[in-house]
C-alpha positions in Angstrom: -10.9 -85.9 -98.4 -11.9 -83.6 -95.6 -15.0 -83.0 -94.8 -16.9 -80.0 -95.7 -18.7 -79.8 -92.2 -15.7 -80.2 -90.2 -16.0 -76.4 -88.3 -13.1 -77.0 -86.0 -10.9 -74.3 -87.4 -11.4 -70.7 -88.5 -10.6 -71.1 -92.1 -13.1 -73.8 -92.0 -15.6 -71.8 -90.4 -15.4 -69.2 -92.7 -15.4 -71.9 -96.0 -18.6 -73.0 -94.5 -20.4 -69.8 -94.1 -18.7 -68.3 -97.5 -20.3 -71.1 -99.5 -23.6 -70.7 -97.4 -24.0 -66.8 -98.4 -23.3 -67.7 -102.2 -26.4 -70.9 -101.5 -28.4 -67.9 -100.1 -28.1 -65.7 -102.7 -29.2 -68.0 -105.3 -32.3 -69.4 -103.3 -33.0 -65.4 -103.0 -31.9 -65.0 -106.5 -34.4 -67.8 -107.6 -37.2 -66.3 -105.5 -36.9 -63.1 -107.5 -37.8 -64.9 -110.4 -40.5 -65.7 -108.9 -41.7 -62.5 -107.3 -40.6 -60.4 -110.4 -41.5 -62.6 -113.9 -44.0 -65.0 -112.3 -45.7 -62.6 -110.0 -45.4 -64.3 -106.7 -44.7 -61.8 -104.3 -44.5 -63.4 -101.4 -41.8 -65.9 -103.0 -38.7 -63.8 -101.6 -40.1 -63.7 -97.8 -38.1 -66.7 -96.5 -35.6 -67.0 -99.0 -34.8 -62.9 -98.2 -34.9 -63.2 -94.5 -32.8 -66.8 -94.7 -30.3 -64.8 -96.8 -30.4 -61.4 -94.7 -29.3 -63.5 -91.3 -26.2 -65.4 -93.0 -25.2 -62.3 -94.4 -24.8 -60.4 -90.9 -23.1 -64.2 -89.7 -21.0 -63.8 -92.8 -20.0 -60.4 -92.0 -19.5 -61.6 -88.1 -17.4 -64.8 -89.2 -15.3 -63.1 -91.7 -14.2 -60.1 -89.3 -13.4 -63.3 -86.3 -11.2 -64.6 -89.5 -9.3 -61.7 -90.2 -8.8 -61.1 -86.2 -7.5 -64.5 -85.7 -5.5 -65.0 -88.6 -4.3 -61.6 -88.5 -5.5 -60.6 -92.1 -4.4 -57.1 -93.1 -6.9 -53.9 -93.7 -7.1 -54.6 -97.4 -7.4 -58.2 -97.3 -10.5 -58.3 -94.8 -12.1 -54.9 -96.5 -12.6 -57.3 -100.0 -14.4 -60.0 -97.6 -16.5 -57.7 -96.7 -17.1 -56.5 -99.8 -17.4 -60.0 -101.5 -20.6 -60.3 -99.2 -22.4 -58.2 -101.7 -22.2 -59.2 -105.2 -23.7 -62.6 -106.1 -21.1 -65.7 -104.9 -18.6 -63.2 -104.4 -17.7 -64.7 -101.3 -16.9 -68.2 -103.0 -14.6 -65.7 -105.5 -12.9 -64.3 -102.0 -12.9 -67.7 -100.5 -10.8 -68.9 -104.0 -8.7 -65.8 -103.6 -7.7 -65.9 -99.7 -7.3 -69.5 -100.1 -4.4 -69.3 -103.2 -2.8 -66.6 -101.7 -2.4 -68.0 -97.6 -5.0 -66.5 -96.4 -6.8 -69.1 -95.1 -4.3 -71.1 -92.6 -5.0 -75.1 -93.6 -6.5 -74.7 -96.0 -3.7 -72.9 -98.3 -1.0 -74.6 -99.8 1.8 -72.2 -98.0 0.4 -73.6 -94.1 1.1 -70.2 -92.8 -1.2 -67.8 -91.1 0.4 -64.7 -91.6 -1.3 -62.3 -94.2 0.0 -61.3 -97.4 -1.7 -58.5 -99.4 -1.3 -59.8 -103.4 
């Protein structure tokens, strides 16, 4: 089994940082509670700011991805996008991964970009 912190390629890189936005957003999801039912509202300070900065790397990482494995317009608009919903970047992550999006990590092995 590989290992999850094995960065040494792109489509790792990006694995690591899609499943570290989706963590983010649940600690910031978590801290809401908090701040919102609970009446702590200092609870989404770290957990906001935390989240905030690996969104911007996520953005960053995913727009290196689609220049090095050549994604197409459409393919690295919805990574973009799937920075904004809650875990939508483990949904795009799924996604680029089943349809060869994501070099080794794909079953096809190929880095060229297909738009499903």
């Amino acid at each position: 089994m590989e290992s999850f912190f094995d960065l040494r390629t792109t489509a790792k890189r990006f694995r690591f940082v899609a499943v570290l936005e989706a963590i983010t957003w649940l600690a910031l999801l978590i801290a809401m509670f908090f701040k919102w039912v609970l009446g702590h509202t200092e609870a989404v300070a770290v957990p906001g700011m935390v989240h905030g900065i690996v969104f911007v790397v996520f953005v960053i990482v995913s727009l290196l991805t689609a220049m090095s494995l050549k994604w197409a317009g459409k393919v690295t608009l919805l990574a973009l996008i799937s920075s904004i919903p809650p875990f939508g970047t483990i949904v795009f992550e799924r996604w680029a991964v089943r349809h060869g999006h994501l070099a080794e990590l794909s079953d096809t092995g190929t880095t060229t970009a297909r738009v499903a």
